[in-house]
C-alpha positions in Angstrom: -46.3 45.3 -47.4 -43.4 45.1 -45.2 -44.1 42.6 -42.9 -43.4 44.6 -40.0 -45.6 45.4 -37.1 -47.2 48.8 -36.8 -46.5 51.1 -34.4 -47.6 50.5 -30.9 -50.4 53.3 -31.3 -51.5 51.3 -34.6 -51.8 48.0 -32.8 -55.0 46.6 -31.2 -55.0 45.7 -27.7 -54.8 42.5 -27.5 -57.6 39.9 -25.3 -56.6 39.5 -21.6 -54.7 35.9 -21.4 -55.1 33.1 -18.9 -53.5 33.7 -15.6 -49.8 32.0 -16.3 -49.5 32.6 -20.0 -46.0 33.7 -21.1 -45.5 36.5 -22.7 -42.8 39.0 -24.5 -43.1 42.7 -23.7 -41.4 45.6 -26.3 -38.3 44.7 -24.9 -38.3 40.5 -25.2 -38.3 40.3 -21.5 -40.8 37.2 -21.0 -42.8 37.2 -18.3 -46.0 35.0 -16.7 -49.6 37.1 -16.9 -50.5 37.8 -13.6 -53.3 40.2 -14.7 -54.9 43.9 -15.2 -55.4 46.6 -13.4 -56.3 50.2 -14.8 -55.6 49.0 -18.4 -52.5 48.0 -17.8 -51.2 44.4 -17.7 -48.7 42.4 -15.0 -46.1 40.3 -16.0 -43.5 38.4 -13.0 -40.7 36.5 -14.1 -41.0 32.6 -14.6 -38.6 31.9 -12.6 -39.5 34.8 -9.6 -38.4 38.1 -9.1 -40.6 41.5 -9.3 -43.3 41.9 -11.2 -43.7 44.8 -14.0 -46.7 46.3 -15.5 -46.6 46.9 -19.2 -49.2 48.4 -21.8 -51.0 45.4 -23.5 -50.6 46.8 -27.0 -46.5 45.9 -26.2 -47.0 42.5 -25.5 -46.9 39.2 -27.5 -47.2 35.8 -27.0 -43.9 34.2 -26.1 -42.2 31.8 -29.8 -42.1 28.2 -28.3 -37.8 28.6 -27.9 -38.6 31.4 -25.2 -41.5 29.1 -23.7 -39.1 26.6 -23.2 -35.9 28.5 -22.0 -38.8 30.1 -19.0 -39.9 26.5 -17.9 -36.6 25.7 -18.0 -35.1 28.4 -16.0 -38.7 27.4 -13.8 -37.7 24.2 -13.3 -34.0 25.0 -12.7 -35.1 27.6 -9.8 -37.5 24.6 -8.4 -34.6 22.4 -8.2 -32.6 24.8 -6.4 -35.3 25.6 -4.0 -35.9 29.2 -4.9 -39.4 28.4 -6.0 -42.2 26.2 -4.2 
């Protein structure tokens, strides 16, 4: 074994998260579930901005460093009033 993951159209699809849960897509953007529509799940930015949809075989769940730089860069657009 190489202790790599299989290709995307090896992986199982993963179960649908809690609204809000972080997540990494195939490209380590992190983003906040939002939720599914025709098989295909949203993520938006922490700290706002657009939405994107991605397939949920390319998603994982965020390591706790990049759960902590979102609620940080949360908190920081709170502070600066760009967030309610």
């Amino acid at each position: 074994m190489t202790g790599r993951e299989p290709p995307a159209s090896r992986r199982k699809t993963p179960q649908t998260p809690a609204l809000g849960t972080l997540l990494a897509d195939d490209r380590d953007r992190i983003g906040e579930f939002r939720g599914e529509r025709a098989g295909l799940w949203s993520l938006r930015p922490p700290a706002g901005g657009s939405a994107w949809k991605v397939d949920p075989k390319d998603v994982r769940r965020a390591t706790p460093a990049e759960r902590l730089r979102a609620e940080t860069a949360r908190a920081n657009a709170r502070s600066r009033g760009e967030l309610l």
